[in-house]
C-alpha positions as CSV (number, residue, x, y, z in Angstrom):
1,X,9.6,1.6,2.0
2,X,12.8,1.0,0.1
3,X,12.5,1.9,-3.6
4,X,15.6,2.1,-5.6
5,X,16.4,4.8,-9.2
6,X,13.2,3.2,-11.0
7,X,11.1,5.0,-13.0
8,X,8.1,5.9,-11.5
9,X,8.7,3.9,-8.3
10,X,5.8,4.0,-6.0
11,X,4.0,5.5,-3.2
12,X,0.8,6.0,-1.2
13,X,-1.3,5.0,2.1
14,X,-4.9,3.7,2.6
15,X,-8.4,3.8,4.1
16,X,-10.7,0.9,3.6
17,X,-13.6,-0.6,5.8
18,X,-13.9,-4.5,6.7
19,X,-16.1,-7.0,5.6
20,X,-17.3,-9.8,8.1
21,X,-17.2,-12.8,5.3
22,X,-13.9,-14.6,5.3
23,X,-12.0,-13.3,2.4
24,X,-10.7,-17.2,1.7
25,X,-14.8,-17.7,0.5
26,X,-14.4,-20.1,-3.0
27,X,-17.7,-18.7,-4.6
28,X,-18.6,-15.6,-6.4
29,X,-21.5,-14.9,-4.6
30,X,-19.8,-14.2,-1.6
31,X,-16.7,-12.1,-2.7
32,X,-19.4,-9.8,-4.7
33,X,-21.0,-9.6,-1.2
34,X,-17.8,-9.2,0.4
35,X,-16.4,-6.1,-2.1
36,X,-19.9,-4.5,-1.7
37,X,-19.8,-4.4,2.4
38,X,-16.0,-3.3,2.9
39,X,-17.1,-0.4,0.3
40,X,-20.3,0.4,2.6
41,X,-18.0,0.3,5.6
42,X,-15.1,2.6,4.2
43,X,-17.7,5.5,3.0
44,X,-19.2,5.1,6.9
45,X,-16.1,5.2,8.7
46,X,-13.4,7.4,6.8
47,X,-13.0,10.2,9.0
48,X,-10.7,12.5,5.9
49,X,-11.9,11.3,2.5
50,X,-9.6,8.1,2.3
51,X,-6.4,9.9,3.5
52,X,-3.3,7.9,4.4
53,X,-0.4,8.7,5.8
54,X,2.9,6.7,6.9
55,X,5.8,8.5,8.6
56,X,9.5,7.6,9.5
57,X,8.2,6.7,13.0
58,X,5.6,4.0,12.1
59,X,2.9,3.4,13.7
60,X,4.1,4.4,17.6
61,X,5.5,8.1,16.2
62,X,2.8,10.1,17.7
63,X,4.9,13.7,17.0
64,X,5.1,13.0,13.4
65,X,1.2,12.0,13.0
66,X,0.6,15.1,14.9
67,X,2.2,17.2,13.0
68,X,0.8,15.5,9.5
69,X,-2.9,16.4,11.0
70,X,-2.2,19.6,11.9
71,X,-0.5,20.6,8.4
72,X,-2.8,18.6,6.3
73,X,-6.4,19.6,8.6
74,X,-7.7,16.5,9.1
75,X,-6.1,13.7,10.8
76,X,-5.3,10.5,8.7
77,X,-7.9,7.4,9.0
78,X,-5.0,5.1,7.7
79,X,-1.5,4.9,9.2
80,X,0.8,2.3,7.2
81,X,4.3,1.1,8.5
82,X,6.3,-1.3,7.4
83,X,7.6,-4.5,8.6
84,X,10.6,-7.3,7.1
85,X,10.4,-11.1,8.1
86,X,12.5,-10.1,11.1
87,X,10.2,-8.6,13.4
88,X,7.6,-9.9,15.0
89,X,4.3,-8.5,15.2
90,X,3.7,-5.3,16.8
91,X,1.2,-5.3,18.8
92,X,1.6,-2.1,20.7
93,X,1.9,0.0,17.6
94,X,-1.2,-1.5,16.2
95,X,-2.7,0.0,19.4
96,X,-1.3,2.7,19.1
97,X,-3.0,3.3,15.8
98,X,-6.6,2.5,16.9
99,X,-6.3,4.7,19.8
100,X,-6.2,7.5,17.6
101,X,-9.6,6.1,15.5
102,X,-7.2,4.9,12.6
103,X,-7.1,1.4,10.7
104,X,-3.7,0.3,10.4
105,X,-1.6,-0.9,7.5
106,X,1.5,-3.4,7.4
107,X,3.5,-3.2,4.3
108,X,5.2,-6.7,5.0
109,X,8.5,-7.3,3.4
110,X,9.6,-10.8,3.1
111,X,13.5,-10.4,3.4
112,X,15.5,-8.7,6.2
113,X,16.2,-4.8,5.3
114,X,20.1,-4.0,4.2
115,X,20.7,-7.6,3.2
116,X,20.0,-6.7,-0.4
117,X,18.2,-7.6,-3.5
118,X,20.0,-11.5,-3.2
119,X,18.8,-12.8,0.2
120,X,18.5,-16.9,-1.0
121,X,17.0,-17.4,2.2
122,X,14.3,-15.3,1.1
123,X,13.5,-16.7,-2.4
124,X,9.9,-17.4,-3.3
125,X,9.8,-20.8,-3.5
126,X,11.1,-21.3,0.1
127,X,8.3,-19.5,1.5
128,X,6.4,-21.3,-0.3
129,X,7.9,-24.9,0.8
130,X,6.7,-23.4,4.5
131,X,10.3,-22.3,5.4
132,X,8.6,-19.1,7.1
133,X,5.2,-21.0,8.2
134,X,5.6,-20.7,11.6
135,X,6.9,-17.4,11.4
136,X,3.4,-16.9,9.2
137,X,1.3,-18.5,11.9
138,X,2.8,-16.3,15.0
139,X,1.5,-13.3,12.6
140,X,-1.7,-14.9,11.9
141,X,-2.2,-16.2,15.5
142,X,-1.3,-12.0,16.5
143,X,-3.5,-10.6,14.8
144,X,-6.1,-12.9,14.9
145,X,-6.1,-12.3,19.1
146,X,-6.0,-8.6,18.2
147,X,-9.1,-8.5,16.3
148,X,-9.3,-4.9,15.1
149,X,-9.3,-4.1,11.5
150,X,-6.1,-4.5,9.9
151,X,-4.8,-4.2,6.6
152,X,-1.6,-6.1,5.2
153,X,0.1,-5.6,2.1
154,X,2.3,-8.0,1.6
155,X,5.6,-8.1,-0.9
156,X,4.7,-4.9,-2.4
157,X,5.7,-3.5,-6.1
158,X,6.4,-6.7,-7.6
159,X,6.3,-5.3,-10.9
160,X,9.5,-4.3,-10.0
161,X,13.5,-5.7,-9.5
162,X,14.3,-3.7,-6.7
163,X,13.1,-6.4,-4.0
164,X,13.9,-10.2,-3.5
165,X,10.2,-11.1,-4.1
166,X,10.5,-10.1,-7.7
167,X,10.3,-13.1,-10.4
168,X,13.5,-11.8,-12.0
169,X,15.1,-11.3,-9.2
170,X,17.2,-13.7,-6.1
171,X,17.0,-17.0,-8.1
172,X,12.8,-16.6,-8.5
173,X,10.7,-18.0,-11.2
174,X,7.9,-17.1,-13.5
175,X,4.8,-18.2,-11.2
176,X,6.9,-18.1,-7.8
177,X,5.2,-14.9,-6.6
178,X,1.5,-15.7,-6.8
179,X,2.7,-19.7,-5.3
180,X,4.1,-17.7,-2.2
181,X,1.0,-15.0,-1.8
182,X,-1.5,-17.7,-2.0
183,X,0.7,-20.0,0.5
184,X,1.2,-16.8,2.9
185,X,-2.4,-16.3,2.2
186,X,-4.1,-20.3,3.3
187,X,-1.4,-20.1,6.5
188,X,-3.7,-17.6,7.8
189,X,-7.1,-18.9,6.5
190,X,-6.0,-22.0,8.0
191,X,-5.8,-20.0,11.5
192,X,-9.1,-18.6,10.5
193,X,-8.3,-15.4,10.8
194,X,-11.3,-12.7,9.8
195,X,-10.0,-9.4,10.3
196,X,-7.3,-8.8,7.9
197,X,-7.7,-7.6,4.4
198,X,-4.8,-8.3,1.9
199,X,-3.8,-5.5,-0.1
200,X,-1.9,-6.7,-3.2
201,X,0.0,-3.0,-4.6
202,X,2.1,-3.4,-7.7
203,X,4.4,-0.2,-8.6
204,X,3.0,1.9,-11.4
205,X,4.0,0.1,-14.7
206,X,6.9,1.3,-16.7
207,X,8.8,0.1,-19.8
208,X,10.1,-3.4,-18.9
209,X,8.1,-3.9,-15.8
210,X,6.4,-7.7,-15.3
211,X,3.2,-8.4,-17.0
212,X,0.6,-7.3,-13.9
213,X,-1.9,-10.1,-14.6
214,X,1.1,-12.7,-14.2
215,X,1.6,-12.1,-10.5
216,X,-1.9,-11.4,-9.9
217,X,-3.0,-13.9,-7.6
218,X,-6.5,-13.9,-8.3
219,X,-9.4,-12.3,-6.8
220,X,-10.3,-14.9,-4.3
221,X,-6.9,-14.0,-2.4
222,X,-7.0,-10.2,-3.0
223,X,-9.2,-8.3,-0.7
224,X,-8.0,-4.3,-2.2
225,X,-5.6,-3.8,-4.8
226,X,-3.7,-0.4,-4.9
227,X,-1.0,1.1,-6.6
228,X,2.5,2.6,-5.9
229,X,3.7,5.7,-7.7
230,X,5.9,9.0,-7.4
231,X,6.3,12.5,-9.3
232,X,10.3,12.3,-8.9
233,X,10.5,15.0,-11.1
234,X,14.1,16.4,-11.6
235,X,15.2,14.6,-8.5
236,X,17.2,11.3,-10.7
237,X,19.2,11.7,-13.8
238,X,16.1,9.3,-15.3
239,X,12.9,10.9,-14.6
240,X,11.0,13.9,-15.4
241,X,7.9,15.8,-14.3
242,X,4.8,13.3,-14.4
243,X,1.2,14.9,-13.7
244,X,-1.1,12.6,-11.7
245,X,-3.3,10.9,-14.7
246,X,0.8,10.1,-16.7
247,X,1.6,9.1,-13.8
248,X,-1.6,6.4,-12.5
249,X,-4.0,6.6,-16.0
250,X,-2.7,3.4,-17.6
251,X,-1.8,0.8,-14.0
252,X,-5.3,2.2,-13.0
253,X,-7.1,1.2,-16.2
254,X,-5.0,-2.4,-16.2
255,X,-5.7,-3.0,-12.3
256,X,-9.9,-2.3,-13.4
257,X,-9.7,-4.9,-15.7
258,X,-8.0,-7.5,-13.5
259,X,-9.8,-7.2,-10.9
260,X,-13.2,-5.2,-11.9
261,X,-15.5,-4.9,-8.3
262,X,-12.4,-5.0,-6.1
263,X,-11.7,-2.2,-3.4
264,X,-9.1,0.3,-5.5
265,X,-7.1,3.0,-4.3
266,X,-3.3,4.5,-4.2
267,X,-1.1,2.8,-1.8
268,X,1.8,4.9,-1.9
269,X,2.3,8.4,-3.6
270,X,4.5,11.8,-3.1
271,X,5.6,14.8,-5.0
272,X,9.4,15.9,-5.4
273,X,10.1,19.6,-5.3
274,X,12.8,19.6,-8.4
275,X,11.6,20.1,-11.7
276,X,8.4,21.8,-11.3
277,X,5.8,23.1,-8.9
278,X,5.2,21.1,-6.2
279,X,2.1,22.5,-5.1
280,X,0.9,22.6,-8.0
281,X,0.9,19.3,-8.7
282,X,0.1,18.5,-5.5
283,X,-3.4,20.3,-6.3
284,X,-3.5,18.7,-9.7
285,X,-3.4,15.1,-7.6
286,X,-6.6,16.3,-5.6
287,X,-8.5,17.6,-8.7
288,X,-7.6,13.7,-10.8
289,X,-8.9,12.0,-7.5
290,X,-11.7,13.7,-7.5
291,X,-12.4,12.9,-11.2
292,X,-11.9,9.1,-10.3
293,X,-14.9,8.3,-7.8
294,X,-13.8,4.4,-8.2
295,X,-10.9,5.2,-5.6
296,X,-11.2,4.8,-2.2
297,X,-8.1,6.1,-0.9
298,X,-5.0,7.6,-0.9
299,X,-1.5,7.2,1.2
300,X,0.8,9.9,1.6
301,X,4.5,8.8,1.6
302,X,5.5,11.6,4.4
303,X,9.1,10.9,4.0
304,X,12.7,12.5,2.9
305,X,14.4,9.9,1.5
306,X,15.1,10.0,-2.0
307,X,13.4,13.4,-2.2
308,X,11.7,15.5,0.2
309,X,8.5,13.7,-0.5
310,X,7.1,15.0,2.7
311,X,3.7,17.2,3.0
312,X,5.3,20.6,4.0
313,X,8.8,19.9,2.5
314,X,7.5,23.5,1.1
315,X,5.3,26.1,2.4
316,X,3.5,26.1,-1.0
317,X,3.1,22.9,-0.9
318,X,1.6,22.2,2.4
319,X,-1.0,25.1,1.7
320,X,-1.9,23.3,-1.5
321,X,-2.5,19.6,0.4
322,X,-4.6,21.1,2.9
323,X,-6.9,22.6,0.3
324,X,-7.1,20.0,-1.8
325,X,-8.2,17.2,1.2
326,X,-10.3,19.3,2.3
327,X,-12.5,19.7,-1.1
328,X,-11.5,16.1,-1.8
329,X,-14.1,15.9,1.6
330,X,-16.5,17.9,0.9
């Protein structure tokens, strides 16, 4: 993840099941049948209630996941790592993560991390001229041979200016970002690739932020949409203390209405300590999902970056998530 002093920036992991139906499918009948069976398959396969996790380590940092299970009680059914448009695919981490009865998640950021907001090489409409398509294909190809259950979220929080995918950002356009999604998106339908479902997570809206349905890129290329967001409390000059329903009510309410049927859930999500209690609202966040039975999952940013966003950054607070996922299960 790399978020930057926005407000309510984003964060959260998630826990899905798979449909067999290629997601690419140009009717309605289908993608109704589709969003049906990946919503069957998650409620029979979650093994903690939709819980998420991604740690410093990615997906081959066996201490860290450990040690999330062992604070939190259960271990996570979703592990998300994250990946720029240098690296190819990893195949041993995504091993890694099955081996341990988990789906992975790919959060894939096209640009190469520390270049910067401006990386022209990067810009939206050069993916979408096919600049990157055989880069694209060596992904698709990978994962295709793979054939577990993968989920990729691609050019996350878009919403935003903190990343060279945004429309306002590294010479983009209005339009550019759902031109490269649904290009990224037929390289892979074109390799006939079954076992990925695309994750399409804005950041929480805030004052300024792009219009949400203008980089949608429609329901036939969006599998499970999710949403980024974070309590920073007292931790920037900018923010304040934001309970759960501030914090998601409103993104949640506009994501139903674009995409009403499709998979939902909280892609990225944390607490800071400053400003408030932490484990307070950390139990206030389990009592609001539980009041939301249209979300499907939940992905704990287990990090100190900003903050100390992390599970047990606090005693407290690590008490308070273990109670709360295990009532969230029950």
């Amino acid at each position: 993840m790399r978020k930057t002093l926005r407000p309510l920036v984003a964060l959260l992991v998630l826990v899905l099941g798979f449909c067999v139906a290629s997601a690419g499918s140009a009717s309605a009948a289908p993608a109704l049948r589709k969003t049906r069976t990946v919503q069957t398959t998650f409620a029979s396969t979650t093994t903690a209630a939709g819980f998420g996790v991604t740690t410093p380590g990615g997906f081959r940092a066996a201490a860290e996941l450990d040690q999330v299970a062992q604070v939190a009680g259960a271990a996570p059914s979703v592990v998300m790592a994250y990946s720029d448009f240098a690296h190819s695919l990893d195949v041993a981490g995504l091993d890694a993560v099955a081996a341990r009865g988990a789906t992975p998640m790919i959060t894939w950021e096209p640009w190469v991390w520390g270049g910067g907001i401006n990386q022209p090489a990067y810009s939206l409409a050069r993916i979408t001229a096919g600049a990157y398509d055989g880069y694209l294909r060596s992904w698709a190809k990978g994962l295709r041979s793979w054939g577990k259950p993968v989920y990729l979220r691609f050019a996350h929080e878009m919403n935003g200016d903190w990343y060279p995918w945004s429309e306002r950002v590294n010479g983009n356009r209005p339009g550019d970002y759902v031109a490269a999604w649904r290009h990224v998106r037929a390289v892979f339908d074109a390799q006939k690739v079954t076992n990925v479902r695309w994750v399409w997570s804005p950041n929480v809206s805030y004052p300024g932020s792009l219009d949400l349905r203008s980089v949608f890129p429609g329901g036939k290329y969006v599998d499970v949409v999710a949403v980024d967001g974070y309590n920073w409390g007292a931790a920037a000059a900018w923010s304040a203390w934001t309970n759960p329903d501030q914090l998601f009510g409103a993104t949640l309410a506009e994501l139903r209405s674009i995409a009403p049927g499709t998979p939902i859930g909280i892609a990225e999500v944390a607490s800071a300590e400053q400003g408030g209690s932490k484990a307070t609202w950390v139990s206030d966040f389990f009592t609001w999902m539980r009041s939301q039975p249209d979300l499907a999952f939940f992905v704990w940013f287990d990090q100190a970056k900003e903050a100390d966003w992390r599970i047990d950054s606090s005693q407290s607070s690590a008490a308070a998530f273990a109670a709360g996922l295990a009532a969230l299960r029950s």
